[in-house]
C-alpha positions as CSV (number, residue, x, y, z in Angstrom):
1,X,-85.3,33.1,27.5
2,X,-86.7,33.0,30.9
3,X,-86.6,29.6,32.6
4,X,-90.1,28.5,33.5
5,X,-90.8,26.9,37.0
6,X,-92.0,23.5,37.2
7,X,-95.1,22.9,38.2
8,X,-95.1,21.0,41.6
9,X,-95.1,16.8,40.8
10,X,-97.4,15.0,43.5
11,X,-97.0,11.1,43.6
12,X,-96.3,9.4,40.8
13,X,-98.0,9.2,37.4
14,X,-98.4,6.2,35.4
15,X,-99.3,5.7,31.9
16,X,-99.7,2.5,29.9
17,X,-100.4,2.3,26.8
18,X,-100.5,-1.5,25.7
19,X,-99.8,-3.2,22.2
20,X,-100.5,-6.6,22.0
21,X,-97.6,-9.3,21.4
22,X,-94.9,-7.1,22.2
23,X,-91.8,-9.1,23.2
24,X,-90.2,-5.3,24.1
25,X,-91.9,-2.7,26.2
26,X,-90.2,0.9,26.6
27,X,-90.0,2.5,30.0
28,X,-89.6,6.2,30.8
29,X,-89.2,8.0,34.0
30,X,-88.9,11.5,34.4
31,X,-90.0,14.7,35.9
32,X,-89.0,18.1,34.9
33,X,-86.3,20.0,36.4
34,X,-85.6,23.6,36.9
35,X,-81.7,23.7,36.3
36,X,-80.6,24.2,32.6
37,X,-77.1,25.3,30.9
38,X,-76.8,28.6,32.7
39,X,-77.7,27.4,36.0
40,X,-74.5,26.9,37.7
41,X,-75.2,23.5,38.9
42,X,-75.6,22.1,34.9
43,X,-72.2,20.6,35.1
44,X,-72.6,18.5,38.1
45,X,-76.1,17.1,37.2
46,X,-74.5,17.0,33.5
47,X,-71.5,14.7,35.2
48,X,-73.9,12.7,37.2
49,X,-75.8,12.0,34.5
50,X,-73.0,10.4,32.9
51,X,-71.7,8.2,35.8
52,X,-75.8,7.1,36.0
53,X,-75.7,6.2,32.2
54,X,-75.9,8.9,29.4
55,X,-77.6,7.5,26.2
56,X,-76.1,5.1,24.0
57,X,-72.8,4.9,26.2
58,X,-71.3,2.0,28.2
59,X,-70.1,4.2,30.7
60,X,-72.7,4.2,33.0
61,X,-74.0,2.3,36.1
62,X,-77.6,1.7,34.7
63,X,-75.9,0.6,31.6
64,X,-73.7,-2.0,33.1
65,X,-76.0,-3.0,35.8
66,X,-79.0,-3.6,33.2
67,X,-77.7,-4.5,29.9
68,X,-74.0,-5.6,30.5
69,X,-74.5,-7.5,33.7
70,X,-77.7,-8.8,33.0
71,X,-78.7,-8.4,29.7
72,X,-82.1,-7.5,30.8
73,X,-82.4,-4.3,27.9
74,X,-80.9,-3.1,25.1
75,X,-81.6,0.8,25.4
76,X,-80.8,2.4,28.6
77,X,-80.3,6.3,28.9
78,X,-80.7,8.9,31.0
79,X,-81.2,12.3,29.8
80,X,-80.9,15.9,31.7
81,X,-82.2,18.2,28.1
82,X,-84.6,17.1,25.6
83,X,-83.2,14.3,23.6
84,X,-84.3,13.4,19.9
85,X,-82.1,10.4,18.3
86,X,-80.8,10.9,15.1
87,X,-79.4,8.1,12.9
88,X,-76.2,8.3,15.3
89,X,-76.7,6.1,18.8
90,X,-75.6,9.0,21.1
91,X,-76.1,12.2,19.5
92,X,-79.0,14.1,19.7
93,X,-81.1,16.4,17.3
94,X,-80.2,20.0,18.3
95,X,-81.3,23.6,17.3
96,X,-84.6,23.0,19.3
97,X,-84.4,25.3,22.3
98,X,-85.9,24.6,24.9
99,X,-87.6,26.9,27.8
100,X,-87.5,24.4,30.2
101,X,-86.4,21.1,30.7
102,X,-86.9,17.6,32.4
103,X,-84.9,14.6,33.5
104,X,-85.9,11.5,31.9
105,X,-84.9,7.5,31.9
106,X,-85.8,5.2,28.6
107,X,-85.0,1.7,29.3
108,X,-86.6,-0.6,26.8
109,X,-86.7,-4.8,28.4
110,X,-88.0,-7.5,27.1
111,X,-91.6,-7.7,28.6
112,X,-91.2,-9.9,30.8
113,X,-88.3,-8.3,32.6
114,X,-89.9,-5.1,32.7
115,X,-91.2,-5.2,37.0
116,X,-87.5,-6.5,37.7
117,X,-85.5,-3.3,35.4
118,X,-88.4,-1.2,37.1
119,X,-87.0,-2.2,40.5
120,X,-82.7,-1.9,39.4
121,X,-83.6,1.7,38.1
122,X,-85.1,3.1,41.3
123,X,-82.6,1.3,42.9
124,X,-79.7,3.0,41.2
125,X,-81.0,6.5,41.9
126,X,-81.8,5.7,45.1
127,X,-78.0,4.6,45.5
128,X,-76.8,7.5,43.6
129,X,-78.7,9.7,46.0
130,X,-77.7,7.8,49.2
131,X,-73.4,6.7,48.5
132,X,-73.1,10.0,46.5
133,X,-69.8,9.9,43.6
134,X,-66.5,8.8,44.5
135,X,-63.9,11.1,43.3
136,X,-62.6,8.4,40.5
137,X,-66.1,7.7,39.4
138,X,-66.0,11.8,38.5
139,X,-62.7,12.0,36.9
140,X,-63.2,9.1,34.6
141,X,-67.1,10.8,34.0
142,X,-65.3,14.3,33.5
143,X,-62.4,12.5,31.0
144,X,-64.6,10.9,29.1
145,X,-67.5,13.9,28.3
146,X,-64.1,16.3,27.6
147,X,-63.3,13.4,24.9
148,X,-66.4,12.7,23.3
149,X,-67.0,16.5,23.3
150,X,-63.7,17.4,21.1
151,X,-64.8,14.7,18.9
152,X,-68.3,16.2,18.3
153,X,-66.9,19.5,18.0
154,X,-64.6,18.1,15.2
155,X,-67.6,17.4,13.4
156,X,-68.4,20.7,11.6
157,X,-72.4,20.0,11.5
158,X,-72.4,19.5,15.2
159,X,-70.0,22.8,15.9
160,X,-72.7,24.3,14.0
161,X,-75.5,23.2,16.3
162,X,-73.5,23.3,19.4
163,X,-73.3,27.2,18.3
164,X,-76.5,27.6,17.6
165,X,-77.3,26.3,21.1
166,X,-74.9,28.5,22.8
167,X,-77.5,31.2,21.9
168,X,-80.3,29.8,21.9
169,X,-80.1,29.0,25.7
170,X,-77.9,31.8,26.7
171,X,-74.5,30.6,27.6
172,X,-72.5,31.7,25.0
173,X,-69.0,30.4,26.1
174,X,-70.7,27.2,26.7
175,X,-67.6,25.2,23.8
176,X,-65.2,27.3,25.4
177,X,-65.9,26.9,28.9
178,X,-66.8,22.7,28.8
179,X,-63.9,20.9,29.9
């Protein structure tokens, strides 16, 4: 499938849509993004994801920052392909392909913290952006993904999806080829 370019983001867009007596509110921040698996920079946006905090993993820096150090939130994740939770905390739905994807952040704070997790997540990327990755923060990102990836290929329903995605977005030695 041909990869769509993204249409050019000016400023920033805000959307609020309230409930009332919410003691949670759920953040996102994204913006779509023109590199996907057959772009030959996937793996070092795929590792930098990681090191900046993957969904439902410890691992990363928005992780410890917000929910370890502080306990500020419960979710934090960052995303780099379409992500659909399934009854598992850190695997997605798959066999959805995708044209084009985005980059995405879901932090979910109590209410009241929500300006103050604002402010730590722009920070982080901003940091990110600025100090760049040491090389230990991207061997323990790059031993960690080749771990949890033999475990999900162990499990036979995610082969099976993992498959399916190799064709669907047209990288067929994408299993092969990870680590």
């Amino acid at each position: 499938l041909p990869v769509l370019s993204n249409p050019a983001v000016i400023g920033r867009n805000v959307y609020l849509i309230e409930r009332e007596n919410r003691a949670q509110i759920q953040l996102w921040f994204g913006r779509p993004i023109d590199i996907g698996r057959r772009d030959p920079d996937f793996m070092s946006l795929y590792l930098a994801n990681t090191i900046l905090g993957r969904h439902g993993e410890s691992i990363g820096r928005l992780y410890r920052v917000i929910h370890t150090q502080r306990d500020l939130a419960g979710t934090v994740g960052l995303y780099i392909e379409h992500f659909e939770q399934n009854d598992s905390a850190s695997i997605m739905w798959l066999g959805q392909p995708r044209r084009q994807q985005y980059f995405s952040i879901r932090v979910d704070p109590r209410s009241i913290n929500g300006n103050f997790v604002i402010h730590i997540v722009l920070k982080e990327l901003s940091d990110l952006v600025a100090d760049g990755i040491t090389q230990d923060q991207l061997n323990t990102a790059r031993n960690f993904e080749i771990n949890r990836f033999s475990v999900e290929t162990g499990i036979p329903e995610r082969l099976l999806n993992l498959r399916m995605e190799e064709i669907t977005s047209g990288t067929p030695t994408f299993i092969d080829s990870f680590a």
